[in-house]
VOGU-3710 file (C-alpha; in Angstrom, 3 decimals, decimal comma):
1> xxxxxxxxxx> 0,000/0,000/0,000  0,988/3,638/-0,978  2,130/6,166/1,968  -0,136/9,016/3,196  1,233/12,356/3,833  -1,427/14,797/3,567  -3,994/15,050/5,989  -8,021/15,628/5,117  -7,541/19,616/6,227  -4,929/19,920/3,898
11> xxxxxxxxxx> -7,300/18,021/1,175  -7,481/20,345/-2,211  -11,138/20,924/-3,623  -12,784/17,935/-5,599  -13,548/19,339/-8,891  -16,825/17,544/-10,199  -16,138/14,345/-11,311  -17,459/13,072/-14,706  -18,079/9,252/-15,278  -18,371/8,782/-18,832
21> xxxxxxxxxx> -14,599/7,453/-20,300  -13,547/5,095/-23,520  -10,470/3,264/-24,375  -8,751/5,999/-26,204  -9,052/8,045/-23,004  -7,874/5,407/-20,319  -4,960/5,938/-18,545  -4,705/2,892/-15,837  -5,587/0,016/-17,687  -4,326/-2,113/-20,903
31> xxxxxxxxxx> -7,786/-3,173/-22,603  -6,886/-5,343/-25,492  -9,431/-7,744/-27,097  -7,587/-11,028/-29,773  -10,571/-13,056/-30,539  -12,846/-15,188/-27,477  -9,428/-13,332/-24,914  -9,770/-10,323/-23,174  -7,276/-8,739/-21,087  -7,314/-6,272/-18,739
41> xxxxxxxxxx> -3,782/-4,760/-17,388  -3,716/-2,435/-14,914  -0,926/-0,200/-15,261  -1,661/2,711/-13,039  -0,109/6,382/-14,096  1,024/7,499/-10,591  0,875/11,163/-11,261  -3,109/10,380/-13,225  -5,354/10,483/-10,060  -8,308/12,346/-9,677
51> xxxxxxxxxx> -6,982/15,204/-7,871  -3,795/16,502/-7,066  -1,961/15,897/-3,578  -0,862/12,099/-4,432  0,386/10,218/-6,292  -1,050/6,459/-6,979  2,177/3,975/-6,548  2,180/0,615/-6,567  -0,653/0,373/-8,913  -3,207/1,640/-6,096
61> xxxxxxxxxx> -6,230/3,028/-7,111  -8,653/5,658/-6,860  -11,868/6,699/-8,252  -10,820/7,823/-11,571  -9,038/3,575/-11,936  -12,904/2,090/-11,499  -14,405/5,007/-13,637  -12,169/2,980/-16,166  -12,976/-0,303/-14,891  -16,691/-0,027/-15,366
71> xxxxxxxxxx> -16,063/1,371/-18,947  -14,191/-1,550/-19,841  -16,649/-4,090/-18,356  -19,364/-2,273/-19,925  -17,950/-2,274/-23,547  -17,316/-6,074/-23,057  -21,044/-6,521/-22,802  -21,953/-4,329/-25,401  -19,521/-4,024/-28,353  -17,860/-7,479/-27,619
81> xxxxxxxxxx> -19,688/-10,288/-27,814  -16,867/-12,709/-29,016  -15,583/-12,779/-25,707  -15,568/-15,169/-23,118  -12,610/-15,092/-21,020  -11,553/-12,286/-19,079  -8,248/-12,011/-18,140  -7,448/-9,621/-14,975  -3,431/-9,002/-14,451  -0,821/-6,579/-14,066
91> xxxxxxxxxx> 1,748/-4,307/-16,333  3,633/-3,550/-13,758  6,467/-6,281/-12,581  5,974/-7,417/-8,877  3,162/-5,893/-8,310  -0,694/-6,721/-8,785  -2,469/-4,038/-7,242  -1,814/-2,142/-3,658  -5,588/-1,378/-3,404  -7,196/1,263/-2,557
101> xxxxxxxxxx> -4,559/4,903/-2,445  -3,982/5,633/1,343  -2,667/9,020/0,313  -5,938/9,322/-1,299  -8,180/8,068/1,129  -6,457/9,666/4,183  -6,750/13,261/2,317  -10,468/12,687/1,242  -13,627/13,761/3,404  -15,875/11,117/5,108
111> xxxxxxxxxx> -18,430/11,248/2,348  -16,129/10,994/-0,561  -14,480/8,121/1,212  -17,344/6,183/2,102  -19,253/6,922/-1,793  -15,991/5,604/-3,149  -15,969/2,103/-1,422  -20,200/2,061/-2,375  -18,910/2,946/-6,207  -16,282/0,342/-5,954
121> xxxxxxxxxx> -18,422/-2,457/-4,692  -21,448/-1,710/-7,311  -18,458/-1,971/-9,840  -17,002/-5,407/-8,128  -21,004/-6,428/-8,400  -21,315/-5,196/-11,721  -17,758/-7,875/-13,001  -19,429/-10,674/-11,497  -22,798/-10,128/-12,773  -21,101/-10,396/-16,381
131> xxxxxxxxxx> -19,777/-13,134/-15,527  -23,347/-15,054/-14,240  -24,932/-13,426/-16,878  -23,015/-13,065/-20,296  -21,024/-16,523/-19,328  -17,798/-14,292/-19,683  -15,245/-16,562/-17,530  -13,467/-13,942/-14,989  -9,626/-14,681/-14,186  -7,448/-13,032/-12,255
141> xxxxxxxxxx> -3,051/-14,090/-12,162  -1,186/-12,439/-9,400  2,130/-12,086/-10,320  3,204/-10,340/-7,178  1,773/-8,228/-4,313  -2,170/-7,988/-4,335  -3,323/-6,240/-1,243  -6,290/-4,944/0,031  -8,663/-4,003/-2,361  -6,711/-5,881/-5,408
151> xxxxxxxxxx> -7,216/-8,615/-3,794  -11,048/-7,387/-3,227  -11,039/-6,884/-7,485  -9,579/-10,950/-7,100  -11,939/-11,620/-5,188  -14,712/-10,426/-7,316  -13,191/-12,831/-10,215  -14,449/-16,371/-11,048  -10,892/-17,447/-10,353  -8,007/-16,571/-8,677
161> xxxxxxxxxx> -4,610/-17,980/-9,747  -1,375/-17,009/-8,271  2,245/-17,113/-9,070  3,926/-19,357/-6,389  7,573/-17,896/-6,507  8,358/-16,696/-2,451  7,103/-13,143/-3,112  3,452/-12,674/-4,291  1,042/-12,898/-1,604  -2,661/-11,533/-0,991
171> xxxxxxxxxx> -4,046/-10,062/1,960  -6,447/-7,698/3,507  -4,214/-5,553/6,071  -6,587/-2,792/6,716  -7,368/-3,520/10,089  -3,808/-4,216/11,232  -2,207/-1,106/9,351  -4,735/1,638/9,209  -7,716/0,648/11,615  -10,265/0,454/9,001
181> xxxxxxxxxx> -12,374/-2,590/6,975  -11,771/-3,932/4,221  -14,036/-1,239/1,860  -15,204/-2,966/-1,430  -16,602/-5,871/0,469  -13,918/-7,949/1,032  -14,559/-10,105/4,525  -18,051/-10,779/2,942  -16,560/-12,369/-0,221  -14,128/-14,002/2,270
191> xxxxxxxxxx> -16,618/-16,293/4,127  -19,629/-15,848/1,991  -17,939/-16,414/-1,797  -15,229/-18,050/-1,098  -16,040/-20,049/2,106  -13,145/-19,196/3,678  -13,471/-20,771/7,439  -14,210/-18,145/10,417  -10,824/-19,164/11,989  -8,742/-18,816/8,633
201> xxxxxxxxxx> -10,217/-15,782/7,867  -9,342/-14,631/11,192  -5,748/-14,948/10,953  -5,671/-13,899/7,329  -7,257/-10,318/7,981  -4,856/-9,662/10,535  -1,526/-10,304/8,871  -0,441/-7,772/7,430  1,919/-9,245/4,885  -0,311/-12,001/3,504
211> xxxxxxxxxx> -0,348/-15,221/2,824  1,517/-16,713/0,236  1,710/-19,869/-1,942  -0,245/-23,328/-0,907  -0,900/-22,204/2,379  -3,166/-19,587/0,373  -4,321/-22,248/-2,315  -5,249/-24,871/1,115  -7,137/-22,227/2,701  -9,334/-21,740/-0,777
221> xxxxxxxxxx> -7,842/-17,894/-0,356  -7,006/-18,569/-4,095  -8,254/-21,565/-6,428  -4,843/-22,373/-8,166  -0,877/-22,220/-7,233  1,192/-22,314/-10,304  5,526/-22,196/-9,990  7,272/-18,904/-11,698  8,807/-21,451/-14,461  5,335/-22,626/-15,511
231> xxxxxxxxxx> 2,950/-19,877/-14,811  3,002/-18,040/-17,704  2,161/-20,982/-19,621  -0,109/-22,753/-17,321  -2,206/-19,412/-17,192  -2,392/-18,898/-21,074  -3,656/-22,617/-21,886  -6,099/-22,671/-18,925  -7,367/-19,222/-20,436  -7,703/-21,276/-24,081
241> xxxxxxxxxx> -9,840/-23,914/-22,724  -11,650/-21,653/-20,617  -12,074/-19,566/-24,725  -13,850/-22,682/-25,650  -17,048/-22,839/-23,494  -20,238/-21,543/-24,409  -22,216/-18,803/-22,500  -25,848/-18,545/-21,070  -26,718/-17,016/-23,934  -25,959/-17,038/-27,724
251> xxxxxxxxxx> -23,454/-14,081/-28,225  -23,154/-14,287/-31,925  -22,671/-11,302/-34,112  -21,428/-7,734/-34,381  -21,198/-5,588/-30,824  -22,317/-2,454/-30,782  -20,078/0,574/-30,357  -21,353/2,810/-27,504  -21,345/6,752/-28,031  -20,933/9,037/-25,422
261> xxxxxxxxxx> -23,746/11,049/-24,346  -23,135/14,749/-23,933  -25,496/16,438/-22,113  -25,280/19,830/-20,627  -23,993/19,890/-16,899  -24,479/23,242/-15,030  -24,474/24,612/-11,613  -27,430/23,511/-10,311  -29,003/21,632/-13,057  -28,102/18,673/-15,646
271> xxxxxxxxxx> -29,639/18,077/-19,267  -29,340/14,831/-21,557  -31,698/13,431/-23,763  -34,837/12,059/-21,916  -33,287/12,581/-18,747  -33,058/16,183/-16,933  -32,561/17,327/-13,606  -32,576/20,487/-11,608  -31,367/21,312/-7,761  -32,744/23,786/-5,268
281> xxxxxxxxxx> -33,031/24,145/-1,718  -31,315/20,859/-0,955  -33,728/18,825/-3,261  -33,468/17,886/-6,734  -36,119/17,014/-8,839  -35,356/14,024/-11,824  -37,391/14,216/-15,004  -37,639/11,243/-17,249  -39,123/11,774/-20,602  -40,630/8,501/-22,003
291> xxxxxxxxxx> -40,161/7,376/-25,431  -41,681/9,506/-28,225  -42,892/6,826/-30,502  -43,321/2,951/-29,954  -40,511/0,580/-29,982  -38,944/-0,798/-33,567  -40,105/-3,095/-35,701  -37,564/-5,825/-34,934  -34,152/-6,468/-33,055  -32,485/-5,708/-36,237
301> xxxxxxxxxx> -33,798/-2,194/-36,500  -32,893/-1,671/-32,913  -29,356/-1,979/-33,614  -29,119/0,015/-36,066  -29,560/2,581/-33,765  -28,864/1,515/-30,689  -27,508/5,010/-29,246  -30,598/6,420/-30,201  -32,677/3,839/-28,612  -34,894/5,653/-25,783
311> xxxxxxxxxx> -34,593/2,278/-23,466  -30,695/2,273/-23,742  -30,136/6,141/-23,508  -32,685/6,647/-20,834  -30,978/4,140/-18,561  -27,613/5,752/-19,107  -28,528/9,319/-18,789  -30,168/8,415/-15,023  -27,421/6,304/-14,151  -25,085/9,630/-15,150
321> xxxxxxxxxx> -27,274/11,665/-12,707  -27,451/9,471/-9,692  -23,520/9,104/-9,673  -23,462/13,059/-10,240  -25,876/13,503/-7,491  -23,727/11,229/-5,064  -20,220/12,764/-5,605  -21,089/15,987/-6,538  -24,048/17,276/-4,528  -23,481/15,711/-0,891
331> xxxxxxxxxx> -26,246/18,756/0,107  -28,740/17,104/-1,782  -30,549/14,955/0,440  -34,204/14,255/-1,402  -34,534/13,364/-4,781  -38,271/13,585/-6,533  -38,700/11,634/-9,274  -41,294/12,866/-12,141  -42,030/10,968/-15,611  -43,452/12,581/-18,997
341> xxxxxxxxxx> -44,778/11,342/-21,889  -47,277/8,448/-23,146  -48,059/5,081/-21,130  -48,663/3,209/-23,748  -45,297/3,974/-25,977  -43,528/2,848/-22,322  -45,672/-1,038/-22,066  -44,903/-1,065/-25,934  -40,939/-0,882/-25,561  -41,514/-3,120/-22,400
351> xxxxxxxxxx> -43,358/-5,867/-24,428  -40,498/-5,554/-27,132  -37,749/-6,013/-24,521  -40,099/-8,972/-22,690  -40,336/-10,878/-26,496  -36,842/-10,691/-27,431  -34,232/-10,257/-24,231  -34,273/-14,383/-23,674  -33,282/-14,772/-27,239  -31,152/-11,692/-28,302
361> xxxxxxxxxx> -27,928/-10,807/-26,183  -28,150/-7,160/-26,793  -31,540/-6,743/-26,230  -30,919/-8,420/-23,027  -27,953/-5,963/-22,333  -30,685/-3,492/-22,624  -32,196/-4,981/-19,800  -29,624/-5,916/-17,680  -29,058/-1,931/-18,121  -31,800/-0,766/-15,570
371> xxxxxxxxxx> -31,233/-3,758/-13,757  -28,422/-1,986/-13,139  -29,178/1,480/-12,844  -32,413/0,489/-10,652  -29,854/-1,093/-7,812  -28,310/2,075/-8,111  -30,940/4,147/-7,052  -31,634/1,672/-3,569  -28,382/2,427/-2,815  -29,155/6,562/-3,376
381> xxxxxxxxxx> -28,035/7,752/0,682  -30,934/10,122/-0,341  -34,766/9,877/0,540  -36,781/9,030/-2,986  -40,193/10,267/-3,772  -42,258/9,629/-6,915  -44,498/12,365/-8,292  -47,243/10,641/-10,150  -49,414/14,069/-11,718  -51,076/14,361/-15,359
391> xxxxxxxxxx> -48,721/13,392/-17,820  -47,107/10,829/-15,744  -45,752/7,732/-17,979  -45,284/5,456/-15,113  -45,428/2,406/-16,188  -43,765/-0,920/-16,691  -39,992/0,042/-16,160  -40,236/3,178/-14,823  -42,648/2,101/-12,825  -39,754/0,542/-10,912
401> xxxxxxxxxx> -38,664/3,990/-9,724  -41,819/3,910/-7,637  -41,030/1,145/-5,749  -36,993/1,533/-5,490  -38,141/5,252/-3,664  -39,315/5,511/-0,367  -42,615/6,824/-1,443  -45,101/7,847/-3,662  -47,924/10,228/-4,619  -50,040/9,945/-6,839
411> xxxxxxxxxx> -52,431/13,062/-7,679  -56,350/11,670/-7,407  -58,202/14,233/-9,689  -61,655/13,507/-11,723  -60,657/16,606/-13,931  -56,974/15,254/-14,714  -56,772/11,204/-14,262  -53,969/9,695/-13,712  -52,655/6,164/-14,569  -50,054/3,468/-13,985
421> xxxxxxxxxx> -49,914/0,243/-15,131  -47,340/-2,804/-14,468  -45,235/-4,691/-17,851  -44,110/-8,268/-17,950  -40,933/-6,925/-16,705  -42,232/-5,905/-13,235  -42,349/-9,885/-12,515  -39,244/-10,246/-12,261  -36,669/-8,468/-14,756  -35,580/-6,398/-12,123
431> xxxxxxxxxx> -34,007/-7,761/-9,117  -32,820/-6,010/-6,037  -29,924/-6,708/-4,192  -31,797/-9,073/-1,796  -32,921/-11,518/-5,112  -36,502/-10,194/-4,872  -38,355/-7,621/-7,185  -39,351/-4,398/-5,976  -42,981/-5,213/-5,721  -41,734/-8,762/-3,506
441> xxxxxxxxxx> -40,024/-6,779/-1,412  -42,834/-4,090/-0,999  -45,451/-7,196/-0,497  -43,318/-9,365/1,612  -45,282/-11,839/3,608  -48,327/-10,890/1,837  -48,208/-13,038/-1,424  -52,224/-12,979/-1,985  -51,619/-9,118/-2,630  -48,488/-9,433/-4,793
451> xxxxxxxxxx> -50,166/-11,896/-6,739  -53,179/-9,364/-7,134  -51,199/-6,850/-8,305  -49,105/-8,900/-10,611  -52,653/-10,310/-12,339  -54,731/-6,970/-12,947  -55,157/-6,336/-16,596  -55,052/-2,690/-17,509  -54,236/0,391/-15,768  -54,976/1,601/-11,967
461> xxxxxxxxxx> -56,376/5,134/-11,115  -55,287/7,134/-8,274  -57,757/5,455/-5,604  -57,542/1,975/-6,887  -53,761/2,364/-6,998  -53,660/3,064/-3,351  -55,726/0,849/-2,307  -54,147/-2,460/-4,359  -50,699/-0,780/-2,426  -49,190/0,259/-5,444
471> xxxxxxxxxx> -48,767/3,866/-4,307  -47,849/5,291/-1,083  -51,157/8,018/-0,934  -53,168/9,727/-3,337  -54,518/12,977/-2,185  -57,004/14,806/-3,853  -56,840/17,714/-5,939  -57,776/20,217/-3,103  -55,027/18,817/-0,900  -52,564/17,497/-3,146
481> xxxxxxxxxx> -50,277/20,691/-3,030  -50,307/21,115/0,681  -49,856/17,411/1,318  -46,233/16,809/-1,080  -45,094/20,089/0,244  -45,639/19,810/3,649  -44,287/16,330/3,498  -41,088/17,267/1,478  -40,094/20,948/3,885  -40,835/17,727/6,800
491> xxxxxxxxxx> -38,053/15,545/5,060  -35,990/17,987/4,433  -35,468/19,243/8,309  -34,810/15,906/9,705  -31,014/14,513/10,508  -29,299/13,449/7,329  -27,373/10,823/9,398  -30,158/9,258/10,795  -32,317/9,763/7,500  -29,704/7,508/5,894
501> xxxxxxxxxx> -29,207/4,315/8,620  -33,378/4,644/8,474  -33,513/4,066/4,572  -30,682/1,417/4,688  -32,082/-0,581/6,641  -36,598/-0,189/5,433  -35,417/-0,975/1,472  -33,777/-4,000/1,752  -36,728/-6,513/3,741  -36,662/-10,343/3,207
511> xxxxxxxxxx> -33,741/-12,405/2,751  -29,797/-11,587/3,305  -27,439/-11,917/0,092  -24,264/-11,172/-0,343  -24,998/-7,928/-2,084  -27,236/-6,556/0,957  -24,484/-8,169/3,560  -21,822/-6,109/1,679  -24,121/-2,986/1,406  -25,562/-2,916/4,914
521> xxxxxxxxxx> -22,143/-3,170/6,542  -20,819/-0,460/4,371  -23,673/1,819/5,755  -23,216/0,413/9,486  -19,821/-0,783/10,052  -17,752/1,003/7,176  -19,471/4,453/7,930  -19,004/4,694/11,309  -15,366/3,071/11,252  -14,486/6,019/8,879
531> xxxxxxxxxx> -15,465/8,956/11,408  -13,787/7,247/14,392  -10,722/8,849/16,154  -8,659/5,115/15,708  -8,771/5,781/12,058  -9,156/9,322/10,795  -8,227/11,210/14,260  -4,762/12,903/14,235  -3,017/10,199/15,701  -5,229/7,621/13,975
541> xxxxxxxxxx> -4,204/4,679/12,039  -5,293/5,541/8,569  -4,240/9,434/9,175  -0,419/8,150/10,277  -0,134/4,997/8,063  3,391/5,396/6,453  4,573/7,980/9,112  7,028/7,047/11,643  4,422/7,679/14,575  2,463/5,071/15,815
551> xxxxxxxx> -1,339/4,775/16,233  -2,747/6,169/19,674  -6,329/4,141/20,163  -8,783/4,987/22,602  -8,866/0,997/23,648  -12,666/0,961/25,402  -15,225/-0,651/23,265  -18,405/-0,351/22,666
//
């Protein structure tokens, strides 16, 4: 791990940081594509971070290394379909990956630090779930030291395989060295991916130098020691045969090339597409336009204009906002979520994604697209509401935004009805972190009103809505600007902090995963950990790693 010598007081201004990158414009990473083999390198520019005030040795990371990382993984879905091994390694001799920058993370403020490990494990998430999804074999070869979070970024590959020459070893040494967790999920891929036994694991997250060769192949810490003589080749035919399998899906034909998006970013207010939002007074409203015309003809058409495809851009362009909204506008804290535009052209484009995402891989890209951006949103550390008023679209898919918020109004006025209406895809397209759907999750332990919902043909007023659950309330016209006010100045004025453990823990009911294990001790453990004195105080562990000092702990616990 990389030394820290700057302190968060001393911590320059974060300019706003923009997550939109290609290969052309990488700077930490190798991406090279020869038939069913892709590699990824990671070759970290030390003097490339996001900010200035460190420098990013050892191949450490920061933000600006996963903005590339989920670029990469996302053009492997969508513009390569040949592939199906990925190959995770190093350009730089001796060295896999540090982890996480401590000269980074010891100059950065509490929220930036916590947001990066959330952005880091949705990225982790977002490897693996190519992998279970696109059948795109994961591998990573250690040649050399992989600490911390590189071993976290191993740990989030379908295999691990490690160079057995005396020197390369894994390990997660935050809790010996700077009196923090492991942030990108790392003890819950320990026992819960890999299996790794309590006691093992116990030993192995607090040595600080790691454990090498078949002690870390016997402890299933990695799945394969190879000697220096043979690894190179051992690694290169395993990769071939690995080439030869088949995915979970038929990945045949030309990938499409993704575009960037543009948009218009201002002060207080961002502009794409069919996605806009503004900011004031600590709340910032999200507008989603719905398409303009029905779906295309046929999966042919579709690619032929796939950037222009309202399903594909739409899901981009709020995925762009949310991350803006969580590293950029900490103040924010309540995000209301308005649709526009016809019903019916949104259950059409749902229908054509229902018919043809089992059978097409890019139209099932599509999907798996706001699967994606949907988990997103539940993990928002912002209170959601959903506006439902004439001219409302929400429907199908963006229905979903409904239930991912934490409520919803929906305007009940003779004059002006008002409609929603569930898709196919609201039965389970969309997953949440704890393997249910939204409506599940929302219904949970009441199945004969799930299955209710999931049967009615047709669209729900405002009245019926509420009362099948579907919406939070539905005030009438006469109260209807009174009530949302009142109820967004009330949400407004209460304690971020406690506004945040509150949401945490009321999304996620029903069963544990890894995902919501990961997630919820992030919010709990990881948050708190990060404000404490024994990490971030001035004679903390993370604020004197690489110093000559030693750690002063306040020893009582609680």
């Amino acid at each position: 791990m990389s030394t820290s010598t700057v302190t968060p007081s001393e911590a320059p201004a974060l300019a706003p940081v923009r997550f939109e990158s290609s290969p052309t414009a990488y700077r930490h990473w190798n991406f090279t594509v020869e038939g069913p083999i892709a590699r990824l390198a990671m070759n970290v520019q030390e003097d490339a971070g996001l900010r200035p005030g460190y420098q990013l040795k050892l191949n450490s990371y920061d933000l600006s290394v996963d903005i590339e990382l989920v670029d990469s993984i996302q053009r492997l879905r969508f513009e390569h379909p040949e592939v199906r091994v990925l190959v995770v390694e190093s350009a730089v001799a001796r060295i896999f990956c540090a982890g996480a920058n401590i000269n980074m993370l010891g100059s950065s403020t509490h929220n930036f630090k916590v947001n990066f490990c959330k952005f880091t494990n949705e990225t982790r998430l977002y490897l693996e779930a190519m992998a279970a999804e696109c059948g795109i074999r994961t591998v990573a070869t250690l040649s050399g030291t992989c600490a911390g979070g590189g071993y976290e970024l191993a740990l989030a590959c379908d295999e691990i395989i490690l160079q057995d020459d005396g020197n390369t070893a894994v390990s997660l040494p935050e809790v010996p060295l700077l009196g923090v967790l492991p942030g990108t999920g790392g003890l819950t891929r320990l026992v819960d991916k890999r299996m790794v036994r309590r006691d093992r694991s116990d030993v192995f997250c607090t040595v600080a130098e790691g454990i090498k060769g078949r002690r870390a192949e016997q402890w299933n810490l990695v799945d394969k020691t190879v000697p220096s003589s043979r690894f190179k080749a051992w690694v290169d035919d395993h990769v071939a045969e690995l080439s030869k399998a088949e995915g979970p899906r038929n990945r045949t034909g030309a990938g499409v090339a993704i575009e960037p998006l543009g948009g218009t970013y201002e002060e207080n207010a961002i502009t794409h597409r069919h996605v806009a939002m503004t900011v004031e007074d600590r709340i910032a409203t999200i507008t989603i336009q719905g398409p303009d015309g029905p779906p295309p003809a046929d999966v042919a058409s579709a690619r032929a204009d796939a950037n222009n495809l309202w399903f594909w851009r739409a899901a981009r362009e709020l995925d762009d906002i949310l991350l803006d909204l969580r590293f950029n506008r900490l103040e924010v804290g309540t995000l209301l979520l308005e649709t526009k535009g016809d019903l019916g052209h949104v259950l059409a484009w749902d229908a054509f994604i229902a018919e043809h995402a089992e059978n097409d891989w890019f139209v099932f890209e599509l999907l798996s697209a706001w699967k994606r951006v949907l988990k997103r949103l539940d993990m928002m550390a912002k209170s959601i509401y959903s506006l439902i008023e004439p001219g409302s679209c929400f429907g199908g898919t963006l229905f979903e935004l409904t239930v991912a918020g934490d409520r919803s109004y929906m305007l009940d006025d003779p004059d002006q009805p008002v409609h929603v209406q569930l898709s196919a895809l609201n039965g389970g397209a969309y997953p949440m972190g704890n393997g249910l759907t939204r409506l599940e999750t929302r219904f949970l332990g009441d199945a004969e009103t799930l299955a209710a919902a999931l049967a009615h043909e047709g669209p729900w007023d405002a009245m019926a809505a509420e009362e099948a659950g579907i919406v939070t309330l539905s005030p009438d016209d006469i109260d209807w600007e009174d009530e949302v006010r009142i109820a967004i100045e009330e949400r407004a004025s209460l304690s971020p902090d406690s506004l945040t453990g509150m949401e945490a823990n009321l999304r996620f009911a029903g069963p544990e995963t890894v995902e919501t294990k990961i997630f919820g001790r992030l919010t709990a453990w990881q948050n708190w950990i990060f404000q404490r004195p024994n990490a971030v105080g001035e004679q903390g562990a993370l604020t004197l790693y690489g110093r000559p000092e030693r750690p002063v702990f306040d020893w009582r616990r609680t």
